[in-house]
mmCIF file of the N, C-alpha and C atoms, coordinates in Angstrom:
data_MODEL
# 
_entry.id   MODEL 
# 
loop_
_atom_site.group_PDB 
_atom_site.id 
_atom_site.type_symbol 
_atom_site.label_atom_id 
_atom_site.label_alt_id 
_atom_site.label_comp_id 
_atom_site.label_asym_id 
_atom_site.label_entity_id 
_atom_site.label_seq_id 
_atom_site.pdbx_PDB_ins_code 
_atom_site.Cartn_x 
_atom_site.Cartn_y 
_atom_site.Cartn_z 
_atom_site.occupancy 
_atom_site.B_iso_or_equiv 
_atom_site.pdbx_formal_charge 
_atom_site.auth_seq_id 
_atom_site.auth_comp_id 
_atom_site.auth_asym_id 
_atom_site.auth_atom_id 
_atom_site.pdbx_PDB_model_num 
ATOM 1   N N  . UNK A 1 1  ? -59.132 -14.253 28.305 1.00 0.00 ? 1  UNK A N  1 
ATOM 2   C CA . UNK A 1 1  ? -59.019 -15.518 27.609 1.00 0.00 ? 1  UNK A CA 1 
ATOM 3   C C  . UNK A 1 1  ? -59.676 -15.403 26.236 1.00 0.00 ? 1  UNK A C  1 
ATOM 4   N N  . UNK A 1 2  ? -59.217 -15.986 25.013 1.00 0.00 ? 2  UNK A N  1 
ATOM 5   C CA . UNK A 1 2  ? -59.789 -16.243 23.801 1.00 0.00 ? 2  UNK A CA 1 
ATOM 6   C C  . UNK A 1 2  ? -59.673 -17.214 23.142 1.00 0.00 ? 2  UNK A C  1 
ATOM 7   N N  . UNK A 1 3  ? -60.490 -17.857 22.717 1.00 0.00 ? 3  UNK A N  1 
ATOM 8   C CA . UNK A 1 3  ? -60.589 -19.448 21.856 1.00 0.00 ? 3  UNK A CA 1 
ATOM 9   C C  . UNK A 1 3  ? -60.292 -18.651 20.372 1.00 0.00 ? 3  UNK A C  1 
ATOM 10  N N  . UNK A 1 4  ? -59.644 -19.655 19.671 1.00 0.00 ? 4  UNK A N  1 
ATOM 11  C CA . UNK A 1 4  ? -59.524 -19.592 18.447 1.00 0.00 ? 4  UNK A CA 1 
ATOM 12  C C  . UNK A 1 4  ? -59.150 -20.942 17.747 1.00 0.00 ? 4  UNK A C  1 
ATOM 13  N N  . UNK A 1 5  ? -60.302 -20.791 16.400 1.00 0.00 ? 5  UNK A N  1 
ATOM 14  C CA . UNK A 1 5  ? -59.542 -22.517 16.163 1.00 0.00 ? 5  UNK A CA 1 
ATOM 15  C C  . UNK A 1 5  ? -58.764 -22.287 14.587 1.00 0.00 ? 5  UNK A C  1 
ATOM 16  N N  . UNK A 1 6  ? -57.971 -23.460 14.626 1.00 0.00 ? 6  UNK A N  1 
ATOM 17  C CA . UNK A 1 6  ? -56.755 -23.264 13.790 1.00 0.00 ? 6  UNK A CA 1 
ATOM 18  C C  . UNK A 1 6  ? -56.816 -24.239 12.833 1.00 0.00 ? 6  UNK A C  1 
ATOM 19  N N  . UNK A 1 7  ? -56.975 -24.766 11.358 1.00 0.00 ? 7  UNK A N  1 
ATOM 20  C CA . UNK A 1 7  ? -56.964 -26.001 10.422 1.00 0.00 ? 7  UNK A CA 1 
ATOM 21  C C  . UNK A 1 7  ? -55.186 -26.060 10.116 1.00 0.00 ? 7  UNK A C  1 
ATOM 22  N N  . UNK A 1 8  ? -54.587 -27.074 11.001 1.00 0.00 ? 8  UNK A N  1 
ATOM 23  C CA . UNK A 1 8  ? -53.385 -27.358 10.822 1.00 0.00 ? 8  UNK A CA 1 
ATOM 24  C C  . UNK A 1 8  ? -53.246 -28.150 9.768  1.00 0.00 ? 8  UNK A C  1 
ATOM 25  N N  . UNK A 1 9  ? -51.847 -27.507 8.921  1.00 0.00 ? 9  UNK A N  1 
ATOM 26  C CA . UNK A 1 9  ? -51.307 -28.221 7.900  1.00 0.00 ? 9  UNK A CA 1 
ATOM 27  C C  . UNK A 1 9  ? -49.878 -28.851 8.209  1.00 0.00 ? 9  UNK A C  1 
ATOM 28  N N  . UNK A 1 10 ? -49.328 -30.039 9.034  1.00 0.00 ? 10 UNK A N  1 
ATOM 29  C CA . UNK A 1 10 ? -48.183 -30.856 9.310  1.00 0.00 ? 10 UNK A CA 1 
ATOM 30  C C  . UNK A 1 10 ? -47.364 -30.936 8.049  1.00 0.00 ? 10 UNK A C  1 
ATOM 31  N N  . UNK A 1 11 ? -46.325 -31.220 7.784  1.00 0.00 ? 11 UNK A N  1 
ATOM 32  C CA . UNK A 1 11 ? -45.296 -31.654 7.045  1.00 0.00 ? 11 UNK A CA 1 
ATOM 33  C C  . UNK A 1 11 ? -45.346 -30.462 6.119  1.00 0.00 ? 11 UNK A C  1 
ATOM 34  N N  . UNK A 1 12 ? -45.056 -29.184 6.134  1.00 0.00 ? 12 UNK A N  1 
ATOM 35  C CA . UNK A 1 12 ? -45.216 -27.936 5.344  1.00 0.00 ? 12 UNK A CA 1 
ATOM 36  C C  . UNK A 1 12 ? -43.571 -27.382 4.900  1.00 0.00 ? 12 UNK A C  1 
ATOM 37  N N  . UNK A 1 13 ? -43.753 -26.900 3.734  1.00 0.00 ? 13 UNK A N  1 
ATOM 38  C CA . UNK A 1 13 ? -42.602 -26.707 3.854  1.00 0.00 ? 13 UNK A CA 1 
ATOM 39  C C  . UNK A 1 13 ? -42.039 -25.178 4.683  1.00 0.00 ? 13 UNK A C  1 
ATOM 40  N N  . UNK A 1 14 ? -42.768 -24.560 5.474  1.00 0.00 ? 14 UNK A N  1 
ATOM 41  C CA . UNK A 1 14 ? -42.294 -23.556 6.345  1.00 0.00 ? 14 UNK A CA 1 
ATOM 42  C C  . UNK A 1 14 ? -43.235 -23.392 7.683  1.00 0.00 ? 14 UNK A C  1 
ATOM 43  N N  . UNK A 1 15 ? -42.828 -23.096 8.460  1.00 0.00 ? 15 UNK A N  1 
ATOM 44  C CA . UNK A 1 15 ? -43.803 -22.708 9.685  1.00 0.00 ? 15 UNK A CA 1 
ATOM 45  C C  . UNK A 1 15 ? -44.647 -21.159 9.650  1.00 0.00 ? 15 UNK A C  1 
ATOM 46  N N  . UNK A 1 16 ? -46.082 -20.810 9.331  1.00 0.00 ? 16 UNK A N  1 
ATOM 47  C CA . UNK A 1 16 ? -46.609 -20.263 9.314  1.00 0.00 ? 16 UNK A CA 1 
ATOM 48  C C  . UNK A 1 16 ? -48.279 -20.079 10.139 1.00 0.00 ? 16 UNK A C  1 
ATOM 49  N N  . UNK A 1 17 ? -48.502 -18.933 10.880 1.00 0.00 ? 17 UNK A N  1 
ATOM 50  C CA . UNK A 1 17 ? -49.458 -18.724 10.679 1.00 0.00 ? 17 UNK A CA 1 
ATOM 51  C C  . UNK A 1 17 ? -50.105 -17.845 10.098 1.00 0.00 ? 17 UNK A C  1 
ATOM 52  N N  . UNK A 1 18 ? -51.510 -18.346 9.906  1.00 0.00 ? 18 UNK A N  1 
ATOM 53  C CA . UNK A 1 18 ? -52.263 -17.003 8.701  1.00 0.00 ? 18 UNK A CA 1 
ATOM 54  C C  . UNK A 1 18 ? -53.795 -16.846 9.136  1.00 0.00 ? 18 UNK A C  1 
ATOM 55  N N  . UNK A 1 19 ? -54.028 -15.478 8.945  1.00 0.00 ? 19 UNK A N  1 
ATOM 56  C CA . UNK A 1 19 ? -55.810 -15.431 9.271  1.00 0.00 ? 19 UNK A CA 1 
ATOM 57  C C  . UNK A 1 19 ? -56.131 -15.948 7.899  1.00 0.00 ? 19 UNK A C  1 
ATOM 58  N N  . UNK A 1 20 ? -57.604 -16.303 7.786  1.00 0.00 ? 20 UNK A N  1 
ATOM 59  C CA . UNK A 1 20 ? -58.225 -16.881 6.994  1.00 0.00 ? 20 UNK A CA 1 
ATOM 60  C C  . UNK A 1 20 ? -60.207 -16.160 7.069  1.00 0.00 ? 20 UNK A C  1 
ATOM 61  N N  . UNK A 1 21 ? -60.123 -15.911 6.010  1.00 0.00 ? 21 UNK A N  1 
ATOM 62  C CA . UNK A 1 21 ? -61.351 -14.778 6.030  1.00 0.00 ? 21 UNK A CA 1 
ATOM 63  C C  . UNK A 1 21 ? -62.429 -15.138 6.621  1.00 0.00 ? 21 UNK A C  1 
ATOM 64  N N  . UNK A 1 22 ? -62.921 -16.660 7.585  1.00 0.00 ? 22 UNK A N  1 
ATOM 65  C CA . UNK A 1 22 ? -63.658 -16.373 8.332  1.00 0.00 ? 22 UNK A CA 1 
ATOM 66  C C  . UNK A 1 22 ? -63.848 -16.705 9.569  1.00 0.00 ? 22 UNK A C  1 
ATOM 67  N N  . UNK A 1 23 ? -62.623 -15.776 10.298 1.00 0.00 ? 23 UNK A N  1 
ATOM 68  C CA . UNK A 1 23 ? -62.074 -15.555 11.902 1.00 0.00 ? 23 UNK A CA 1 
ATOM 69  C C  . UNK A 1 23 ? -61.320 -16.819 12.537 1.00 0.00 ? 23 UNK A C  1 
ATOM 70  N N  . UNK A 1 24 ? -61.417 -17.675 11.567 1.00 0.00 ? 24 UNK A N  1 
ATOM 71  C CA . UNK A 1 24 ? -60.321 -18.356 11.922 1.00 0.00 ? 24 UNK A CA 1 
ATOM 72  C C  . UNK A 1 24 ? -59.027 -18.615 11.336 1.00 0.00 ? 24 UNK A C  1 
ATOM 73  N N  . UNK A 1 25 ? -57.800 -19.562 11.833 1.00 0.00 ? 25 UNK A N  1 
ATOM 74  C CA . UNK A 1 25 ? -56.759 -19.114 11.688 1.00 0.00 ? 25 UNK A CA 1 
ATOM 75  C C  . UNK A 1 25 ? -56.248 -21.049 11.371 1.00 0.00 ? 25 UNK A C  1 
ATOM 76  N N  . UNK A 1 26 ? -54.995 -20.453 9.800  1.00 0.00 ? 26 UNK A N  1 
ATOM 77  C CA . UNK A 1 26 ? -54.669 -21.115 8.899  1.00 0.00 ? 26 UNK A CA 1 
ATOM 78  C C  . UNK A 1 26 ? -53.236 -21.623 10.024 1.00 0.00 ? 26 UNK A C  1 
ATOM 79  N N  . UNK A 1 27 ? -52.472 -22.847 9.985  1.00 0.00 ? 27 UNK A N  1 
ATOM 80  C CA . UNK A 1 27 ? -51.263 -22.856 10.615 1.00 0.00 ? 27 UNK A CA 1 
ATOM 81  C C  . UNK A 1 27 ? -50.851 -24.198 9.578  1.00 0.00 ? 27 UNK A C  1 
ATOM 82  N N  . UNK A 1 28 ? -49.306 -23.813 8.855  1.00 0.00 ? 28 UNK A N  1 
ATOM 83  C CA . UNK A 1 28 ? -48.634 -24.795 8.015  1.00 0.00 ? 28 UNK A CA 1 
ATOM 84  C C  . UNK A 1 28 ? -47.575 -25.041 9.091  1.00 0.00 ? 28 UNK A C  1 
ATOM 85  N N  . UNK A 1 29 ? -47.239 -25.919 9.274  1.00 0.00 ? 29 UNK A N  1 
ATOM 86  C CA . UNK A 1 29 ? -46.019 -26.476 10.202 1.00 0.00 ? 29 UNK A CA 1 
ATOM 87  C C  . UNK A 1 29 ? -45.321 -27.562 9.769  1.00 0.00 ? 29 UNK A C  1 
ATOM 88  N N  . UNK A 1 30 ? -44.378 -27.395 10.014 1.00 0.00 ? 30 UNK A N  1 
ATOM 89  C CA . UNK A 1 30 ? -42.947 -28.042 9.398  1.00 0.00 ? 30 UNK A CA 1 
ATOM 90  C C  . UNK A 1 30 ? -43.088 -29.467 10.049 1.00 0.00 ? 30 UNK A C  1 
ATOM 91  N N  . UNK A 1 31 ? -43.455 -29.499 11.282 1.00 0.00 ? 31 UNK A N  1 
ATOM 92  C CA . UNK A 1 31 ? -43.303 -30.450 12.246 1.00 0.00 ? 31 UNK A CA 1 
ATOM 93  C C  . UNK A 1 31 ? -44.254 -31.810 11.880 1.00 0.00 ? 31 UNK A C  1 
ATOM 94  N N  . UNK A 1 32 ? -43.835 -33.033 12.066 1.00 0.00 ? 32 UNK A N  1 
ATOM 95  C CA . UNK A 1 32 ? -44.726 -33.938 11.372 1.00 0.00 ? 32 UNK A CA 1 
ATOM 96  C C  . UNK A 1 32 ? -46.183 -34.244 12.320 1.00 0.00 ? 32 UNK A C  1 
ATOM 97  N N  . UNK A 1 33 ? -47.169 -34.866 12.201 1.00 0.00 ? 33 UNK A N  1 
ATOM 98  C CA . UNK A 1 33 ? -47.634 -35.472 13.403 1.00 0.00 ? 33 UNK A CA 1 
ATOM 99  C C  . UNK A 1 33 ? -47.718 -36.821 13.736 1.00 0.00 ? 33 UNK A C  1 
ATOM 100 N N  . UNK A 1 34 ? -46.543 -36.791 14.854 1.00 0.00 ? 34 UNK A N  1 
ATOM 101 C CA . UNK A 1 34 ? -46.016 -38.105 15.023 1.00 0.00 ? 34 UNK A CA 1 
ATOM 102 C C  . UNK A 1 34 ? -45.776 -37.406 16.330 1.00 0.00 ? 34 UNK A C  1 
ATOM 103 N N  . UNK A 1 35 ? -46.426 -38.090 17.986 1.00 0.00 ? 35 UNK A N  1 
ATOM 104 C CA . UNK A 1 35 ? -46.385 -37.968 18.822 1.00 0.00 ? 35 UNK A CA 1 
ATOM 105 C C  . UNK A 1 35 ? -46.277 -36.735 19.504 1.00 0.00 ? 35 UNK A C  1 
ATOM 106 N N  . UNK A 1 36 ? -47.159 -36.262 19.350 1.00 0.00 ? 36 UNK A N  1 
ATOM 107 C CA . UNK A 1 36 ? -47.585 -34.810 19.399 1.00 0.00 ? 36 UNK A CA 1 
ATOM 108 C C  . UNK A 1 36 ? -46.421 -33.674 19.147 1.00 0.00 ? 36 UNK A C  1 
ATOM 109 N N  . UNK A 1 37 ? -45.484 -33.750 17.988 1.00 0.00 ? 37 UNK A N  1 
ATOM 110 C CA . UNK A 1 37 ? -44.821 -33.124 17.410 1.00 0.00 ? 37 UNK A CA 1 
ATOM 111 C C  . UNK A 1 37 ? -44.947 -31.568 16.761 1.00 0.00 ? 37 UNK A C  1 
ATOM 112 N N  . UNK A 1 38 ? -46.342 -31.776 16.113 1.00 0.00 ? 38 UNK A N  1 
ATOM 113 C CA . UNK A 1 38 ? -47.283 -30.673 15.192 1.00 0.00 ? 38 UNK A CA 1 
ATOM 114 C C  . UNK A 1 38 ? -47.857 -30.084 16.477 1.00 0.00 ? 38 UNK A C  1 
ATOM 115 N N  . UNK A 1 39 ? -48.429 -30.178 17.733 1.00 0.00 ? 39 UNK A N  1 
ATOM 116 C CA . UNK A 1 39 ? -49.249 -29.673 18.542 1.00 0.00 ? 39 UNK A CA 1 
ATOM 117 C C  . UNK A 1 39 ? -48.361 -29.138 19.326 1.00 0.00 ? 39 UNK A C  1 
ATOM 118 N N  . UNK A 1 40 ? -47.118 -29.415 19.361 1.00 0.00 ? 40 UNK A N  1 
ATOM 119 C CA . UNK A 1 40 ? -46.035 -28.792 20.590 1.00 0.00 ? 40 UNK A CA 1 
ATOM 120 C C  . UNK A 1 40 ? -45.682 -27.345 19.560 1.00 0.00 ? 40 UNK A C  1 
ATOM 121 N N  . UNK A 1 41 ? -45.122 -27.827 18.212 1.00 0.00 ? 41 UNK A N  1 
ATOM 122 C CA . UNK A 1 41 ? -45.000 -26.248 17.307 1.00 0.00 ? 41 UNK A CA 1 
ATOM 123 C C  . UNK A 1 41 ? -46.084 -25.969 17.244 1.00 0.00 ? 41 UNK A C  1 
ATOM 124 N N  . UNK A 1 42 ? -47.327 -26.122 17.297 1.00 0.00 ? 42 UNK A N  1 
ATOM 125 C CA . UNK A 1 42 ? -48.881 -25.213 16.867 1.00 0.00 ? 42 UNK A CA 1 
ATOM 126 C C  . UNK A 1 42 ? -48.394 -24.182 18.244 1.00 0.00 ? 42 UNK A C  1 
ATOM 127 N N  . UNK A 1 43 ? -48.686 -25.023 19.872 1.00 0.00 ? 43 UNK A N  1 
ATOM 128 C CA . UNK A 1 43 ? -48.819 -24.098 20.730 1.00 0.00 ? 43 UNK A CA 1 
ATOM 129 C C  . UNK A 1 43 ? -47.639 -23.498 20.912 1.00 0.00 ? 43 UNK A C  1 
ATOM 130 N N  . UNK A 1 44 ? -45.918 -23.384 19.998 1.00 0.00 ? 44 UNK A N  1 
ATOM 131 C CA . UNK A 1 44 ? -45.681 -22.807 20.159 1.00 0.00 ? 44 UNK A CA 1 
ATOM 132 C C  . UNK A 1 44 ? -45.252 -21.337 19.388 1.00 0.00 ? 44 UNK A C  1 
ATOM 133 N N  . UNK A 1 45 ? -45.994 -21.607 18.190 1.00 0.00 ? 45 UNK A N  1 
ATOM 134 C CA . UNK A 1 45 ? -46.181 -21.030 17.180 1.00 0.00 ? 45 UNK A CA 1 
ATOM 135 C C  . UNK A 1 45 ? -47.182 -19.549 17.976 1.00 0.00 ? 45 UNK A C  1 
ATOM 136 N N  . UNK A 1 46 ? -48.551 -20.136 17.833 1.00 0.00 ? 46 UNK A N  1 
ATOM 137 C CA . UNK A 1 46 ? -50.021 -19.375 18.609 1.00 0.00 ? 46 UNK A CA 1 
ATOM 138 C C  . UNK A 1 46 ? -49.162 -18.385 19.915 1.00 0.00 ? 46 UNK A C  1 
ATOM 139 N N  . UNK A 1 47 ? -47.933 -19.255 20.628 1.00 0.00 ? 47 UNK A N  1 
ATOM 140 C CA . UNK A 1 47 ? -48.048 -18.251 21.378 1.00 0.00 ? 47 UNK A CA 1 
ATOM 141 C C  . UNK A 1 47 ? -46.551 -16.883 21.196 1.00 0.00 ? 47 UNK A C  1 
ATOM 142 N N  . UNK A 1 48 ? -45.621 -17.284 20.116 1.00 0.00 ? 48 UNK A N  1 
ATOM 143 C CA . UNK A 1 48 ? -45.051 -16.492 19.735 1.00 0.00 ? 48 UNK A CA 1 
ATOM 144 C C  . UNK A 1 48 ? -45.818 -15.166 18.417 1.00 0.00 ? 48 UNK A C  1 
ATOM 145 N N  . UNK A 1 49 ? -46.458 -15.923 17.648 1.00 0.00 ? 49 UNK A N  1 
ATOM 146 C CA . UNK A 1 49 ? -47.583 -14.665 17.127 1.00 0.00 ? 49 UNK A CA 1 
ATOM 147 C C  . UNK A 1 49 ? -48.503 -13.769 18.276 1.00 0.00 ? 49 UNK A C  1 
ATOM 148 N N  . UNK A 1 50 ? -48.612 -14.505 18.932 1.00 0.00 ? 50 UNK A N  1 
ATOM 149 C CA . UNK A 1 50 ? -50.102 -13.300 19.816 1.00 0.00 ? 50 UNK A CA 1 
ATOM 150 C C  . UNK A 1 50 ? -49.148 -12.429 20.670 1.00 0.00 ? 50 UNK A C  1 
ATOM 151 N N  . UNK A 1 51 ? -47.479 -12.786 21.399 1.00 0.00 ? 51 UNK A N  1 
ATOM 152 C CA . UNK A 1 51 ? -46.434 -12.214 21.940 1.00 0.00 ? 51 UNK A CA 1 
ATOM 153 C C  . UNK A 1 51 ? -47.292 -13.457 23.818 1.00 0.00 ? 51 UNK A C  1 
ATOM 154 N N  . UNK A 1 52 ? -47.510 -14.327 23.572 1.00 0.00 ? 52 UNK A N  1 
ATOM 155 C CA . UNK A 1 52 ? -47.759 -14.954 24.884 1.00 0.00 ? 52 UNK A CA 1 
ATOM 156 C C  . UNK A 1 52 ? -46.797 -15.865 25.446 1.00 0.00 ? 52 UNK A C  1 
ATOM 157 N N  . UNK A 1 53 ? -46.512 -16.148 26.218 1.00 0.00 ? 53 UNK A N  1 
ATOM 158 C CA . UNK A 1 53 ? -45.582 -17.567 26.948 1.00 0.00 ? 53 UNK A CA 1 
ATOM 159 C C  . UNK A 1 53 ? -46.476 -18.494 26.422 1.00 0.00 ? 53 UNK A C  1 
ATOM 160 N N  . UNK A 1 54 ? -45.673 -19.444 26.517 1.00 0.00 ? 54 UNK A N  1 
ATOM 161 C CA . UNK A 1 54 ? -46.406 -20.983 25.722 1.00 0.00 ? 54 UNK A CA 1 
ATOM 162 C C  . UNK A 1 54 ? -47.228 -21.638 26.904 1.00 0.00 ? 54 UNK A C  1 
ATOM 163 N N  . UNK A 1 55 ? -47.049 -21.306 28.254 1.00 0.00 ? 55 UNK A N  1 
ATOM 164 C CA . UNK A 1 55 ? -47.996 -22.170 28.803 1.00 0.00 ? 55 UNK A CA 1 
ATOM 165 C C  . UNK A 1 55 ? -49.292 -21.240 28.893 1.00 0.00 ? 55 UNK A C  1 
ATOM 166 N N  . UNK A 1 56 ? -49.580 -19.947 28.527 1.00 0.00 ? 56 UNK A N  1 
ATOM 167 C CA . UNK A 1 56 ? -50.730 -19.253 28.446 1.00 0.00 ? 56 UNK A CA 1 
ATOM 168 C C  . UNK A 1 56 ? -51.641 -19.982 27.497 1.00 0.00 ? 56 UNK A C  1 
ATOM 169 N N  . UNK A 1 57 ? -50.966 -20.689 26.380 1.00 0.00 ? 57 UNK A N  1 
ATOM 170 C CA . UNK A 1 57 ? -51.653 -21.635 25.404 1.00 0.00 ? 57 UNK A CA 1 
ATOM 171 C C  . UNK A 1 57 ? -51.986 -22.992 25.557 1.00 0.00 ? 57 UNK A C  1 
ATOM 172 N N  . UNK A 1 58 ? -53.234 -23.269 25.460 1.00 0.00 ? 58 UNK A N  1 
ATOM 173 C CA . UNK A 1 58 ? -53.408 -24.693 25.673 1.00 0.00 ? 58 UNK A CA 1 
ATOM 174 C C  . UNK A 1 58 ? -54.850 -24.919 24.408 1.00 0.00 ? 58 UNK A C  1 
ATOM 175 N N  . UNK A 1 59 ? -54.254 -26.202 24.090 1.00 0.00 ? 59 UNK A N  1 
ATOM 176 C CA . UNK A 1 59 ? -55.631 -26.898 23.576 1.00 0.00 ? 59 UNK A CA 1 
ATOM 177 C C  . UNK A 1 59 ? -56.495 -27.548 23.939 1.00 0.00 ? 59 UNK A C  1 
ATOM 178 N N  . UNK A 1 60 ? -57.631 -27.355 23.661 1.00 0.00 ? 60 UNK A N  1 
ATOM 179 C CA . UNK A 1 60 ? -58.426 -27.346 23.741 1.00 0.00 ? 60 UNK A CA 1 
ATOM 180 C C  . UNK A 1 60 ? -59.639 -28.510 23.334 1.00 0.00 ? 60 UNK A C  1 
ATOM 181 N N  . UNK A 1 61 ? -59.289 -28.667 22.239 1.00 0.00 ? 61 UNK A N  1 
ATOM 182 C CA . UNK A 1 61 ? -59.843 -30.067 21.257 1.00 0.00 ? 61 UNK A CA 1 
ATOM 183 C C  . UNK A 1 61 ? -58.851 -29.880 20.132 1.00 0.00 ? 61 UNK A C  1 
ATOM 184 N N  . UNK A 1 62 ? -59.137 -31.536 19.376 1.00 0.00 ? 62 UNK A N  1 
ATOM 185 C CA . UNK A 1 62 ? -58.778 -31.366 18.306 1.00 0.00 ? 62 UNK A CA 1 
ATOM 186 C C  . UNK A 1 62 ? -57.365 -32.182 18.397 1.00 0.00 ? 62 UNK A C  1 
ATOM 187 N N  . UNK A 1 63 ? -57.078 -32.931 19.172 1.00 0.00 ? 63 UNK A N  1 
ATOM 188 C CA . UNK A 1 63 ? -55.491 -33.336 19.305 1.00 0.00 ? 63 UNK A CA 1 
ATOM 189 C C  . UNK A 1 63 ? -54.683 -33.962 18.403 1.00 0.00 ? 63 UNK A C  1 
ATOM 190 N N  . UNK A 1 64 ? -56.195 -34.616 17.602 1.00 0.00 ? 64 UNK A N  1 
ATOM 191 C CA . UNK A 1 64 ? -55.571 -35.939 16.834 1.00 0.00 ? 64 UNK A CA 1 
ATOM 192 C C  . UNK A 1 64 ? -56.529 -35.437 15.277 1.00 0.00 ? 64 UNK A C  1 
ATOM 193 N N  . UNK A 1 65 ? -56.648 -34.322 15.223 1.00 0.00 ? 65 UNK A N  1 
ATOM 194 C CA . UNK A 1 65 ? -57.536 -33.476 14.284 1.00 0.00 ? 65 UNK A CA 1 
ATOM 195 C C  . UNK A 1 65 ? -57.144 -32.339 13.707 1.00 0.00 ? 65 UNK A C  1 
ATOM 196 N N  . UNK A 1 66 ? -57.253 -32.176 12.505 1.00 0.00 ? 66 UNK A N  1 
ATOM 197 C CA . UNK A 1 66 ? -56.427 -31.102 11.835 1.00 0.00 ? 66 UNK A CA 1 
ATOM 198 C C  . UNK A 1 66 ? -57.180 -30.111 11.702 1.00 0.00 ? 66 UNK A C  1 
ATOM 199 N N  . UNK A 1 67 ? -58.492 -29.458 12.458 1.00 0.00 ? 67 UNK A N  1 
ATOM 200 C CA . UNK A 1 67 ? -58.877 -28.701 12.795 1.00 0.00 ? 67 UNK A CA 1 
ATOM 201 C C  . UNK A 1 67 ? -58.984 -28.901 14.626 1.00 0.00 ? 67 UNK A C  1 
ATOM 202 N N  . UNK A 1 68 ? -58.663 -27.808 15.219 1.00 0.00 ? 68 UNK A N  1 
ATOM 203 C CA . UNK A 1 68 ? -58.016 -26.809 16.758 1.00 0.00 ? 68 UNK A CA 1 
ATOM 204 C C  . UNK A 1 68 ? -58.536 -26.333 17.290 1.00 0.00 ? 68 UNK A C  1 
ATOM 205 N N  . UNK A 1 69 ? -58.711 -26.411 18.387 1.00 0.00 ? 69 UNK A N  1 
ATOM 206 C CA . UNK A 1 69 ? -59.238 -25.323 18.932 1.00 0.00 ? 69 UNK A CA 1 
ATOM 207 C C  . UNK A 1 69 ? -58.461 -24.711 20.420 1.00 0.00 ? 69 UNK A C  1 
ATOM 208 N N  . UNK A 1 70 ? -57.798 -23.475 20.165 1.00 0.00 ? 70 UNK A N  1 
ATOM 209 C CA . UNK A 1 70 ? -56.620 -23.216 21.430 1.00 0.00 ? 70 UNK A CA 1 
ATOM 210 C C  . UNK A 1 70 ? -57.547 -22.168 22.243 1.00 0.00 ? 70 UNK A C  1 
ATOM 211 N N  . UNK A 1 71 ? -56.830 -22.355 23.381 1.00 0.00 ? 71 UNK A N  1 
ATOM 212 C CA . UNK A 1 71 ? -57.335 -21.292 24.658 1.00 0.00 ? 71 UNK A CA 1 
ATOM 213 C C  . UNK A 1 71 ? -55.924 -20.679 25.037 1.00 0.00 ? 71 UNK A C  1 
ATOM 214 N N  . UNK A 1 72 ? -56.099 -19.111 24.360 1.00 0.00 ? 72 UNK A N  1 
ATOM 215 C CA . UNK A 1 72 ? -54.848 -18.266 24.917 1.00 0.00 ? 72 UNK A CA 1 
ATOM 216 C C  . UNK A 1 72 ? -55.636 -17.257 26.218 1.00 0.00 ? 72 UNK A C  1 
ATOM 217 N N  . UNK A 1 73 ? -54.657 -17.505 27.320 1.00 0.00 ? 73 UNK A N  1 
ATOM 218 C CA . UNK A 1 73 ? -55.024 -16.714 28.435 1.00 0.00 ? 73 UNK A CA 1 
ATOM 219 C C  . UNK A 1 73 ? -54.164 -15.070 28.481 1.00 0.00 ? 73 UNK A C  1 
ATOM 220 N N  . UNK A 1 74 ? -54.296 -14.337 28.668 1.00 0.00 ? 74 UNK A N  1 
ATOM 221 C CA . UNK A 1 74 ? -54.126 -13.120 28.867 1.00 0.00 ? 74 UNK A CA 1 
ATOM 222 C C  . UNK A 1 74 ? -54.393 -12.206 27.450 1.00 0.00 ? 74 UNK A C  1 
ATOM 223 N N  . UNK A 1 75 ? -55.367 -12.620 26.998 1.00 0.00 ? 75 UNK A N  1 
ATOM 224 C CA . UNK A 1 75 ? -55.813 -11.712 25.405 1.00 0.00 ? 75 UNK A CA 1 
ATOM 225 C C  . UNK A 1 75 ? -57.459 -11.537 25.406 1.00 0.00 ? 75 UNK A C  1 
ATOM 226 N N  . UNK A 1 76 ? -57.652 -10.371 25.208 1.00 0.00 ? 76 UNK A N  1 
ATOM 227 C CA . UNK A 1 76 ? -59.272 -10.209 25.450 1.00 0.00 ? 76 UNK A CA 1 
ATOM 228 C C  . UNK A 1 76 ? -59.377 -10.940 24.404 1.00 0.00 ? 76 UNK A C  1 
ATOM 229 N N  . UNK A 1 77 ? -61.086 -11.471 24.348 1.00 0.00 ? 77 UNK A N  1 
ATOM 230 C CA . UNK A 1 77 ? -61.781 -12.238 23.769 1.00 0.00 ? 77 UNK A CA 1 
ATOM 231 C C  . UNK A 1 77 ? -62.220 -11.472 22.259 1.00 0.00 ? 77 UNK A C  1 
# 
């Protein structure tokens, strides 16, 4: 298992994620946040970058917060 937290950017004009120089991780998403729209592409973003199934990803905090914090299961820490 590994936590990682993410400062989401909603209404972007492309879906990206990016490291960010200090161990945590940048995510622009297309998706608005409007009924957990942005958090369904975050976890399914997190789990097509790491190569995980999407239910290995879950959040953690942060739902209604543009800083994240996800729990991917099957990735050392």
């Amino acid at each position: 298992m590994r936590l990682i937290d993410v400062k989401v950017t909603p209404n972007a004009r492309r879906t990206v994620l990016e490291p960010a120089g200090d161990g945590t991780w940048v995510a622009h998403l297309q998706a608005p946040p409007v009924d957990g729209k942005a958090n369904e592409a975050l976890v399914r973003l997190v789990a097509e970058h790491f190569g995980v199934r999407r239910s290995q990803v879950r959040l953690r905090s942060g739902a209604t917060a543009r800083r994240k914090r996800l729990e991917i299961d099957g990735l050392d820490p």
